[in-house]
BATOR-752508 format. One record per residue: residue in one letter; x, y, z of N, C-alpha, C, CB in turn. Coordinates in steps of 0.1 Angstrom, whole numbers, plus 5000, padded with zeros to 4 digits. Glycine has a CB too. Example, Ala and Ser with C-alpha at 12.3 -4.5 7.8 and 13.67 -1.06 7.14 Angstrom:
// residues 2
(A; (5132; 4943; 5078); (5123; 4955; 5078); (5132; 4967; 5078); (5113; 4955; 5090));
(S; (5128; 4978; 5071); (5137; 4989; 5071); (5129; 5000; 5079); (5141; 4994; 5057));
//
This chain:
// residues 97
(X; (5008; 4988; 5000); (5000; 5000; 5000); (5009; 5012; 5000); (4990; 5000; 5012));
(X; (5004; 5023; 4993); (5012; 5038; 4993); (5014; 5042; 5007); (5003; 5050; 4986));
(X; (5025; 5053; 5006); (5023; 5056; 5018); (5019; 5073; 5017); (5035; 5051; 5028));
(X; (5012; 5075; 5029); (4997; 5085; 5031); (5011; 5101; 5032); (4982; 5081; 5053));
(X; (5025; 5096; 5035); (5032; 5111; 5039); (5035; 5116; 5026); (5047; 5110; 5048));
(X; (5039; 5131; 5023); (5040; 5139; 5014); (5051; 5134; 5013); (5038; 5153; 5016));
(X; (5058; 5137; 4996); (5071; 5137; 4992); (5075; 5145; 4996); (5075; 5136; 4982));
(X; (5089; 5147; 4995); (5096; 5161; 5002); (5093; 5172; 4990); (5116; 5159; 5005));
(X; (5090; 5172; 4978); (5094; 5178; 4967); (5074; 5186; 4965); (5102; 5165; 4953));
(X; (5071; 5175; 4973); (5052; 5181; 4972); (5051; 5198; 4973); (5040; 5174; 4990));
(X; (5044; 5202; 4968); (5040; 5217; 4969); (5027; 5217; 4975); (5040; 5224; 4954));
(X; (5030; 5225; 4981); (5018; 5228; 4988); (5004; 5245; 4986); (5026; 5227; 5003));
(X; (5021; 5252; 4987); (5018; 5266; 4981); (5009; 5267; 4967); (5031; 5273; 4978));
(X; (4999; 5278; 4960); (4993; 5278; 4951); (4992; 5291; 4948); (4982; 5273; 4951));
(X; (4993; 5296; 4937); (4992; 5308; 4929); (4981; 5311; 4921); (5002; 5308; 4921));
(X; (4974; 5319; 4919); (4965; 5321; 4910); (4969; 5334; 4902); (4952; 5321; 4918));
(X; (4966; 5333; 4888); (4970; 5343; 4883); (4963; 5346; 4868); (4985; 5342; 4882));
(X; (4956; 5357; 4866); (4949; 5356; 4855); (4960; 5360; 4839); (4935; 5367; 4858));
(X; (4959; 5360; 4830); (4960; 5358; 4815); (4952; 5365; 4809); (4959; 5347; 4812));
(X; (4958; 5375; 4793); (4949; 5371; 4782); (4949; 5358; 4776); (4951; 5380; 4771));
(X; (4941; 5358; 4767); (4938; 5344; 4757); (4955; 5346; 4751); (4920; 5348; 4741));
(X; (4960; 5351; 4744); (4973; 5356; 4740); (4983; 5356; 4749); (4972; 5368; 4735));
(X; (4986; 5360; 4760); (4995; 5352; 4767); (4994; 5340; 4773); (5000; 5359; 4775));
(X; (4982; 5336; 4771); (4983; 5322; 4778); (4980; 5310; 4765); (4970; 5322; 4790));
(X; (4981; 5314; 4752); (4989; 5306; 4739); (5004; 5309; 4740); (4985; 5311; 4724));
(X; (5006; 5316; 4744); (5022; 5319; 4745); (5032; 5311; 4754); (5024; 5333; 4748));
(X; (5024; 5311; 4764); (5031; 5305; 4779); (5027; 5286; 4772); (5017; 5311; 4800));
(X; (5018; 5286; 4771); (5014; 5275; 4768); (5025; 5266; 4755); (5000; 5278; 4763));
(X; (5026; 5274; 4747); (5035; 5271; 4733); (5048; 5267; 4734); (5037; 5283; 4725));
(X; (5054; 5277; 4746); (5064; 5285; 4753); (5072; 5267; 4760); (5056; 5300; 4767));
(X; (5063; 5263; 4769); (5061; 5254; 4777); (5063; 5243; 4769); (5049; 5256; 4784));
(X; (5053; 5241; 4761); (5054; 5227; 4751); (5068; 5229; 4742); (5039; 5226; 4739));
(X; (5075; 5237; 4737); (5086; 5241; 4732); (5094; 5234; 4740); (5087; 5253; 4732));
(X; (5094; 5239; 4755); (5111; 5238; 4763); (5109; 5221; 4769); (5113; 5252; 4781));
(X; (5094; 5215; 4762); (5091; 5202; 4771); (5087; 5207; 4788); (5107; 5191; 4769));
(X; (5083; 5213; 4789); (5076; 5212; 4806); (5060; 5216; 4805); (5084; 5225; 4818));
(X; (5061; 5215; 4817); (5045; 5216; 4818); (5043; 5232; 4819); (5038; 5208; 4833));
(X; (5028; 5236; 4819); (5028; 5248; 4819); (5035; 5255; 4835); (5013; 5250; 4816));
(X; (5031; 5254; 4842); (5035; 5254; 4857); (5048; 5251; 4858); (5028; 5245; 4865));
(X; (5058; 5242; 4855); (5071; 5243; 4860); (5074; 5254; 4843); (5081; 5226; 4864));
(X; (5071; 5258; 4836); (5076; 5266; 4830); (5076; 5282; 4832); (5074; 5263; 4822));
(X; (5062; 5283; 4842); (5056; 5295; 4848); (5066; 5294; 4863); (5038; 5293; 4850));
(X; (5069; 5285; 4866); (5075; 5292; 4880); (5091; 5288; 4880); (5067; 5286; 4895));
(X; (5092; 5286; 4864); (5113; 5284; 4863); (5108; 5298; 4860); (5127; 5271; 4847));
(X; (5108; 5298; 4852); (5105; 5319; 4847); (5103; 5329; 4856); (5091; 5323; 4839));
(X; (5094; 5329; 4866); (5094; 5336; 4874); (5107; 5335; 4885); (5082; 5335; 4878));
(X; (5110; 5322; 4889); (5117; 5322; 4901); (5134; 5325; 4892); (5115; 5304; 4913));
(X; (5130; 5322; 4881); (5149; 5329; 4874); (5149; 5342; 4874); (5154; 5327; 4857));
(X; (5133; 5351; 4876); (5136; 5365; 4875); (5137; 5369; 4887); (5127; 5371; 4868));
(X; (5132; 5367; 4896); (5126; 5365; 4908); (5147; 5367; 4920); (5115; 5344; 4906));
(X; (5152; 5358; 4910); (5164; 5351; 4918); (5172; 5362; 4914); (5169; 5336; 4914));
(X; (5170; 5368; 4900); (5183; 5376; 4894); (5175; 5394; 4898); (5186; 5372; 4872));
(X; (5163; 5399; 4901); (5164; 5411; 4908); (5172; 5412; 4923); (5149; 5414; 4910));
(X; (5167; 5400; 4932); (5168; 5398; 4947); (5181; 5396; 4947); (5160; 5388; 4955));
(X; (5191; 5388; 4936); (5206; 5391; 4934); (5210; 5399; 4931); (5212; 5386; 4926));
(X; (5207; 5415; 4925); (5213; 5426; 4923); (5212; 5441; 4938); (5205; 5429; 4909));
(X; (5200; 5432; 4948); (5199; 5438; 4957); (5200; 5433; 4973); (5189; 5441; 4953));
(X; (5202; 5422; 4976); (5204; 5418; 4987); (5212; 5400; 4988); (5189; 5419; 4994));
(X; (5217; 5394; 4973); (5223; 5384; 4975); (5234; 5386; 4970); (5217; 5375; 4972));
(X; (5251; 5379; 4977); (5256; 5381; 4972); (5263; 5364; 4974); (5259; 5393; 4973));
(X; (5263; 5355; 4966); (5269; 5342; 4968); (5286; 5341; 4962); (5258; 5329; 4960));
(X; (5293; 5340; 4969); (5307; 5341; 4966); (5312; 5325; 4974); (5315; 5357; 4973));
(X; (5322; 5319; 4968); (5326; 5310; 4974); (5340; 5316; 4988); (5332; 5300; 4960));
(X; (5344; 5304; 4993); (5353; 5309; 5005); (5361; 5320; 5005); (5362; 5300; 5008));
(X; (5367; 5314; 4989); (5385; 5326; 4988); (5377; 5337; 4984); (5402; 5322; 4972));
(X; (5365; 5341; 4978); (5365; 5355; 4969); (5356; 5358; 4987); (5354; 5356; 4947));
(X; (5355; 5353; 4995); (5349; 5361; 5004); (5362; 5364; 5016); (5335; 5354; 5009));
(X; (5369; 5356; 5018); (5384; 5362; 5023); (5384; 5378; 5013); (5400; 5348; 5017));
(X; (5389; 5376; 4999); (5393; 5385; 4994); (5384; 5398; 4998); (5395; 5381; 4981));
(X; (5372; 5395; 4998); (5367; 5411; 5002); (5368; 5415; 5010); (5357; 5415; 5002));
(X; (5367; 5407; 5025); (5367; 5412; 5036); (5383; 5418; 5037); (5362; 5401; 5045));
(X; (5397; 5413; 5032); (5402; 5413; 5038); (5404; 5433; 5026); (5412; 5398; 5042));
(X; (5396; 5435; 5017); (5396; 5451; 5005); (5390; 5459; 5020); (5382; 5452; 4984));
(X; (5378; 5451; 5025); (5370; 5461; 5038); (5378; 5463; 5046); (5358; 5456; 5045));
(X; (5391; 5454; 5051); (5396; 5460; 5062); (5409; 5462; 5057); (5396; 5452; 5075));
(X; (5416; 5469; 5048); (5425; 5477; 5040); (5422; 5493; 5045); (5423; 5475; 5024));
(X; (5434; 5501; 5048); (5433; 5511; 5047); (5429; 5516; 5034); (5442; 5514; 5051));
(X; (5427; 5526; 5031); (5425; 5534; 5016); (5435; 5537; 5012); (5418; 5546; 5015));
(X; (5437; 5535; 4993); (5449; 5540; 4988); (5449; 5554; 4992); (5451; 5538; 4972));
(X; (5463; 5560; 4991); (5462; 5577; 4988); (5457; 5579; 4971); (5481; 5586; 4991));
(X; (5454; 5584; 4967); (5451; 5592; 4954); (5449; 5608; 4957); (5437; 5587; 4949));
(X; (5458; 5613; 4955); (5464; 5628; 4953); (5457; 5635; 4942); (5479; 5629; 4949));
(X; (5453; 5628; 4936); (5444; 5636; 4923); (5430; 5640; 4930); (5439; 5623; 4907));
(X; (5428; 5631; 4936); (5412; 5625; 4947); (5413; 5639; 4953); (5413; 5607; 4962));
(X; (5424; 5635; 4959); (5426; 5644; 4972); (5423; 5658; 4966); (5443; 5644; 4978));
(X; (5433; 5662; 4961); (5430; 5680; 4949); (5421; 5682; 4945); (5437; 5684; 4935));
(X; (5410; 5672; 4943); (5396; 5674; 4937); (5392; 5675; 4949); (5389; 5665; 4928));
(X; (5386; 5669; 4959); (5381; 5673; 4968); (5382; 5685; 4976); (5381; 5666; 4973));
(X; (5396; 5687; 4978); (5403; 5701; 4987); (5397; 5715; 4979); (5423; 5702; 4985));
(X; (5399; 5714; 4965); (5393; 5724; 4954); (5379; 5728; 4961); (5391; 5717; 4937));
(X; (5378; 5741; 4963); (5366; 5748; 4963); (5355; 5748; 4948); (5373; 5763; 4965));
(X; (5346; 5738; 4952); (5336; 5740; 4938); (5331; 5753; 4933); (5323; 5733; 4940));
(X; (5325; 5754; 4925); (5316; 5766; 4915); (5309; 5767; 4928); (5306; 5761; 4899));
(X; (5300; 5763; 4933); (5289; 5770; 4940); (5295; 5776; 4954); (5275; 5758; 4944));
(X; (5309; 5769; 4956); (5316; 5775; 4969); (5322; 5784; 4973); (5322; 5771; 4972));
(X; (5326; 5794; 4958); (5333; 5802; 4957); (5323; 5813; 4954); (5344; 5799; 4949));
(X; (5326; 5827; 4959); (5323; 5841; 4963); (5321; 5842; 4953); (5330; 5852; 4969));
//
């Protein structure tokens, strides 16, 4: 006999989402094209877009060494740059009499 527990992979969560007639030949086409179903082709799509905004704003996955390497740029003093420097010291347009 089966057994009555969820797979680990079960979904539980549900989305509802409406469509024109026209994007939902397209998703549909889209789908039969890449071979999936409508649904795993609706939520690879979303969760690849999904993954690459939330990566430009709050994820940053680096392996061990490239996260040594930053931490160790954050705790570096600052180069001198003398050019930097004269630009900043310079009195701007709006600063001057």
């Amino acid at each position: 006999m089966p057994s009555a527990k969820p797979s680990p992979q079960r979904k539980a969560a549900r989305l509802n989402l409406r469509a024109s007639s026209g994007q939902e030949t397209l998703i549909r086409e889209a789908a039969a094209a890449a071979g999936k179903s409508v649904t795993e082709f609706v939520l690879d799509s979303a969760c690849d877009t999904a993954e690459q905004i939330l990566a430009d704003r709050t994820r940053f996955v680096v392996d061990d060494a490239a996260w040594a390497r930053f931490m160790d740029a954050l705790d570096r003093a600052p180069a001198t740059k003398p050019r930097l420097r004269e630009l900043l010291e310079t009195p701007g347009v709006l600063d001057r009499g």
